[in-house]
Backbone as CSV, one residue per row, in Angstrom:
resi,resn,N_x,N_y,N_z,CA_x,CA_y,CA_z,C_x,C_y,C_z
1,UNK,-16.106,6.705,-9.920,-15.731,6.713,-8.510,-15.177,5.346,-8.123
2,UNK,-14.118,5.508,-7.438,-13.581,3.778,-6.575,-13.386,4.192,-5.247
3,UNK,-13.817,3.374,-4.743,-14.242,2.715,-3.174,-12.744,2.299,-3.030
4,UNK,-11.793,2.461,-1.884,-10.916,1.447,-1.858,-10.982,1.133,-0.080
5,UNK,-10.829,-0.266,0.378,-11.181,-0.488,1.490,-9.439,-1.268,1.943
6,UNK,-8.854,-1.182,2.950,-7.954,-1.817,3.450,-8.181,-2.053,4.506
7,UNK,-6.830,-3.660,4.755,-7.411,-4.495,6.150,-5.695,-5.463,5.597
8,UNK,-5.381,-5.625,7.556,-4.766,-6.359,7.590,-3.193,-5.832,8.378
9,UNK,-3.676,-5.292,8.611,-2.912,-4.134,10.236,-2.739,-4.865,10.763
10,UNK,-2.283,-4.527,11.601,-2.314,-5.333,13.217,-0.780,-4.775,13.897
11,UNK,-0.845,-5.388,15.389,0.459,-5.835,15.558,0.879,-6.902,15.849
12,UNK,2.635,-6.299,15.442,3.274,-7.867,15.089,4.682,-7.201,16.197
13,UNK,5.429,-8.086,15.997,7.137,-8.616,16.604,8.005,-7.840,15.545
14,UNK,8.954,-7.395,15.807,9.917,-6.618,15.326,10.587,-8.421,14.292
15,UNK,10.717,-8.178,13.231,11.276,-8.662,12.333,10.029,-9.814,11.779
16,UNK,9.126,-9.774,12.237,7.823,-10.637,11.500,7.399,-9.967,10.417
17,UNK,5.868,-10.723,10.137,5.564,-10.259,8.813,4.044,-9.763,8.913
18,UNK,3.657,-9.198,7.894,2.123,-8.915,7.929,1.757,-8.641,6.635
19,UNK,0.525,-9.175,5.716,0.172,-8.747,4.418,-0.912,-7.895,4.671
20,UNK,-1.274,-6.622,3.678,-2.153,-5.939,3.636,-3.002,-6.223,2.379
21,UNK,-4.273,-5.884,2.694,-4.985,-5.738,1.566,-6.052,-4.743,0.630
22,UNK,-5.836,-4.326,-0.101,-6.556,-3.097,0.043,-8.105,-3.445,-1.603
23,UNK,-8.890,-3.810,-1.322,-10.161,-4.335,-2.342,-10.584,-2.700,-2.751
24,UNK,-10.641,-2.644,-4.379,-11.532,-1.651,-4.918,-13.167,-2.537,-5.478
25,UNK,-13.781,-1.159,-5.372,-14.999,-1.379,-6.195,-15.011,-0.276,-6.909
26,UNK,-16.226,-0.229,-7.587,-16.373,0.598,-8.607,-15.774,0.611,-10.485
27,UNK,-14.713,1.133,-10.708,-14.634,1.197,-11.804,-13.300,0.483,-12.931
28,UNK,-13.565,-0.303,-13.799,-12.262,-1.049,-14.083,-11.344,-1.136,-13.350
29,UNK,-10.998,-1.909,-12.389,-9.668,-1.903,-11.180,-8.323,-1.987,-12.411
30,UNK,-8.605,-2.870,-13.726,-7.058,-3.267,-14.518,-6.095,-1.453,-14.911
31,UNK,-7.429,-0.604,-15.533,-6.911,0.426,-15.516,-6.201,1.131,-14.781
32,UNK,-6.394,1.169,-13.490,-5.387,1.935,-12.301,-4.204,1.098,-12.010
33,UNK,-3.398,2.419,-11.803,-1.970,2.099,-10.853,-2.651,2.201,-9.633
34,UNK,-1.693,1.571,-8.319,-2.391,1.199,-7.010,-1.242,1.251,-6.357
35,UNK,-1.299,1.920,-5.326,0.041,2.691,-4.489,-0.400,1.955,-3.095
36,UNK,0.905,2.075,-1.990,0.605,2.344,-0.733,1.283,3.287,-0.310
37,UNK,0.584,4.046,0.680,1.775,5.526,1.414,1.660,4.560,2.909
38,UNK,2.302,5.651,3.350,1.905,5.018,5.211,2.183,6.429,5.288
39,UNK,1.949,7.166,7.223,1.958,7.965,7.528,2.133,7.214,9.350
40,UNK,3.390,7.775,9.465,4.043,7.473,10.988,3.103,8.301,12.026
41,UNK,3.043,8.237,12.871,2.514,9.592,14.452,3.337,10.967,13.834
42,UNK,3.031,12.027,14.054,4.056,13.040,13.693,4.462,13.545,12.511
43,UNK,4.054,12.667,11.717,5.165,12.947,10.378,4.183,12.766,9.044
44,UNK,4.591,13.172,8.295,4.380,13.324,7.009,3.806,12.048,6.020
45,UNK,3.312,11.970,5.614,2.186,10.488,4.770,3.369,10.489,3.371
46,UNK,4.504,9.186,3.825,5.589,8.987,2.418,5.290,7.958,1.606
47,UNK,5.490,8.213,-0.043,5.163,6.700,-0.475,6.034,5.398,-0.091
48,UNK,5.267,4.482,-0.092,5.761,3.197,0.305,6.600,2.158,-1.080
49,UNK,5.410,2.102,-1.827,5.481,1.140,-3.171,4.417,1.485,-3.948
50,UNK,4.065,1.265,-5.439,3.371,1.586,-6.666,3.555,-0.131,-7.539
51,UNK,2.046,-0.036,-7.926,2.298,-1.209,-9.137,1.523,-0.801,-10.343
52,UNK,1.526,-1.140,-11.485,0.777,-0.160,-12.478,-0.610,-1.241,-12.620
53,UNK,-1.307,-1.484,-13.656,-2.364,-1.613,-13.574,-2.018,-3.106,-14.125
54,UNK,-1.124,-3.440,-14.990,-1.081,-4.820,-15.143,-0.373,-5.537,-14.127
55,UNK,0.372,-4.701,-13.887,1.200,-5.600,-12.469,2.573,-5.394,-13.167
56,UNK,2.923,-5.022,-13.782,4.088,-5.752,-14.737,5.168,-4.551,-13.915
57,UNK,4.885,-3.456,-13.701,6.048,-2.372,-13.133,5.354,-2.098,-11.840
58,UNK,6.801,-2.206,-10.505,6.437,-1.585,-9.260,7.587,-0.794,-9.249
59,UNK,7.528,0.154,-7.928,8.397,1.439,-7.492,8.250,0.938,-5.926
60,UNK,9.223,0.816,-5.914,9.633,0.826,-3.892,10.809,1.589,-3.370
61,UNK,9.899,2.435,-2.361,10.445,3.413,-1.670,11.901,2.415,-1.022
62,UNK,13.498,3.332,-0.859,14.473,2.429,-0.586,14.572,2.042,0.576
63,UNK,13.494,2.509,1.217,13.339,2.150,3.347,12.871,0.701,3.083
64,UNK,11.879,0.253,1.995,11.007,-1.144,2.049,11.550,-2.230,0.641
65,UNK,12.587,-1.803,0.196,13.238,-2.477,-1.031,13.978,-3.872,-0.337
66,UNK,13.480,-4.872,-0.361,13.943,-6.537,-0.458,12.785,-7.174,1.133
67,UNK,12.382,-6.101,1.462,11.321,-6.481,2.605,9.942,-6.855,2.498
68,UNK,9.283,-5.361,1.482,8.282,-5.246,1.085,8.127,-5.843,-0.091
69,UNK,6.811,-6.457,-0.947,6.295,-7.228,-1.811,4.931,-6.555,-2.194
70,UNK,4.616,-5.555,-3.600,3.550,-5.474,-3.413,2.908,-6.425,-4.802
71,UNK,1.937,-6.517,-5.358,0.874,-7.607,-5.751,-0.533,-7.034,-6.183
72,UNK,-1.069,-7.645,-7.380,-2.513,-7.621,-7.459,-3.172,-8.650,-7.870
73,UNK,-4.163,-8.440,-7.624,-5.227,-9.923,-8.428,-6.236,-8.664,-8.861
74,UNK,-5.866,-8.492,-10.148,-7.183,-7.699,-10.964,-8.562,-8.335,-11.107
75,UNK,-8.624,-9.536,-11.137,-9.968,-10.494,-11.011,-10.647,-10.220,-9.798
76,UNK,-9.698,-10.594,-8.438,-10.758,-9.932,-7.613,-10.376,-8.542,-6.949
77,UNK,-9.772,-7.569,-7.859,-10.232,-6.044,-7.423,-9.185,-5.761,-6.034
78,UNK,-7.871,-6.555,-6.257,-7.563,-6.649,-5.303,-6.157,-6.412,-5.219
79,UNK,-5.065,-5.625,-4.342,-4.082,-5.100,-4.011,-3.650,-5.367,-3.039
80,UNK,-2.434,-6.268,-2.681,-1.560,-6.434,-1.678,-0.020,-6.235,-1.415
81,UNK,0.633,-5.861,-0.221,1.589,-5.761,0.409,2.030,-6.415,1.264
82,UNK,2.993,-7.192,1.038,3.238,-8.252,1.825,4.636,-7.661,2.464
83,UNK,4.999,-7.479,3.667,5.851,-7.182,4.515,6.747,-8.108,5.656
84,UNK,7.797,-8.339,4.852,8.705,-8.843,6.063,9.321,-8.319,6.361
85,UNK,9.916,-9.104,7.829,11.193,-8.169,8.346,10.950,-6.780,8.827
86,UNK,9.418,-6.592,9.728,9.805,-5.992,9.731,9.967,-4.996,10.904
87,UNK,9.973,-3.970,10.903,10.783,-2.941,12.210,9.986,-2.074,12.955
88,UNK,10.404,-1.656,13.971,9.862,-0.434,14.828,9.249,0.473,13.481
89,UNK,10.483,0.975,12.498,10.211,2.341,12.038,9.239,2.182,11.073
90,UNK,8.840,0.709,10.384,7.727,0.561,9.949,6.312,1.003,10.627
91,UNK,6.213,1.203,11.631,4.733,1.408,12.633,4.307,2.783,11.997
92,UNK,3.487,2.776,11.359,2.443,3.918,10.806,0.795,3.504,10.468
93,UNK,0.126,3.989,9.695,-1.083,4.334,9.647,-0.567,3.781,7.452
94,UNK,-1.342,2.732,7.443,-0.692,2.350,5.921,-2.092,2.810,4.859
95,UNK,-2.031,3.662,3.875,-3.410,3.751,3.248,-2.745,3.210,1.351
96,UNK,-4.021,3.066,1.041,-4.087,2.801,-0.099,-4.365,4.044,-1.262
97,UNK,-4.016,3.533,-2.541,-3.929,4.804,-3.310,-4.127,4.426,-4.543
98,UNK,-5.052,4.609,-5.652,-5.321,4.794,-6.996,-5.478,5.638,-7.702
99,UNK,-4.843,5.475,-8.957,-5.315,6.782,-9.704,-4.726,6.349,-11.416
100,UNK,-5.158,6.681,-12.086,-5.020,6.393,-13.559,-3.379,6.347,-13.958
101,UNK,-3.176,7.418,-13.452,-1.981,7.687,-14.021,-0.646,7.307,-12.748
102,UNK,0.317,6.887,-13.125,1.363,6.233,-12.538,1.719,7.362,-11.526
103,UNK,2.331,8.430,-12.438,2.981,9.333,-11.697,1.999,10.143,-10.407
104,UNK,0.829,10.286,-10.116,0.005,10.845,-9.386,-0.177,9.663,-8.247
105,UNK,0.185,8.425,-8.861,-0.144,7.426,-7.464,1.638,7.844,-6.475
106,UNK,2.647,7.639,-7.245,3.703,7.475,-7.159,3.802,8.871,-6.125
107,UNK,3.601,10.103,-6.215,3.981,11.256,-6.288,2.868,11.636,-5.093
108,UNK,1.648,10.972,-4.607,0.749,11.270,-3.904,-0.368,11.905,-3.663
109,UNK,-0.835,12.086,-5.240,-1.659,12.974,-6.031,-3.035,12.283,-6.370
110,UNK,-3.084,10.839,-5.983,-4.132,9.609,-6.696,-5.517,10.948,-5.954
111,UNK,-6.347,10.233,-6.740,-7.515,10.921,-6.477,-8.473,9.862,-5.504
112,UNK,-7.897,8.710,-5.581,-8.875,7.926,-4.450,-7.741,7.290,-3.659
113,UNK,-8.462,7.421,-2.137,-7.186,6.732,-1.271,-8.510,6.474,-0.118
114,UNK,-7.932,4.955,0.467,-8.582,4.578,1.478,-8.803,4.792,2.651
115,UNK,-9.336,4.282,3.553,-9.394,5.119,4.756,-7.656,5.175,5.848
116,UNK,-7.356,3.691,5.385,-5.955,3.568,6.022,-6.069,2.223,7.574
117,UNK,-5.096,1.410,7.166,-5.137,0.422,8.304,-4.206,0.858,8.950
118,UNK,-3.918,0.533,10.611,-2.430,0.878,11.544,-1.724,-0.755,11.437
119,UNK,-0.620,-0.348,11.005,0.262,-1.512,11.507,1.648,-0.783,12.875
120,UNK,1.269,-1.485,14.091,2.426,-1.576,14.849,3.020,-2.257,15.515
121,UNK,4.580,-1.657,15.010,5.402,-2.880,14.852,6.441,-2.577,16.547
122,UNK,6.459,-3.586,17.442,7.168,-3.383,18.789,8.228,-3.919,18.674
123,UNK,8.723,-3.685,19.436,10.868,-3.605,19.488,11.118,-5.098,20.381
């Protein structure tokens, strides 16, 4: 079982920045890929970005490609998203996502996902 906890929401200014963080416990963190989705008011929970378990390969959705930054520190169990620049249409509900296998984080299938921080972003 993994615990995954995120923090680091808030709101911000249309073209600022905000890092997220999302800490596992539980079971080898190096083994998992570690996703973020977000999910807007209304709409549908899309992936954001994916990093695999060494860090060495990410996937970014083309809405957050040269903005978004995602990151781990496997030592401390730990997953971040660092966001600039960024916009109104960024404002959603951002959760976290693990799961062994790449394609199930990627695809929205992870078997553990966090509770979810709000980031909103004003015009």
């Amino acid at each position: 079982q993994v615990q995954l906890v995120e923090s680091g929401g808030g709101l911000v200014q249309a073209g600022g920045s905000l890092r997220l963080s999302c800490v596992a416990s539980g079971r080898t963190f190096s083994r998992y890929a570690m996703g973020w989705f977000r999910q807007a008011p209304g709409k549908e929970r899309e992936f954001v970005v994916a990093i695999s378990g060494s860090g060495a390969t990410t996937y970014y959705a083309d809405s957050v490609k040269g903005r978004f930054t995602i990151s781990r520190d496997n030592a401390k169990m730990t997953v971040y998203l660092q966001m600039n620049s960024l916009k109104p249409e960024d404002t959603a509900v951002y959760f976290c996502a693990a799961d062994d296998v790449m394609t199930w984080v990627r695809t929205g299938r992870s078997r553990y996902w966090g509770q979810g921080t709000l980031v909103t972003v004003s015009s």
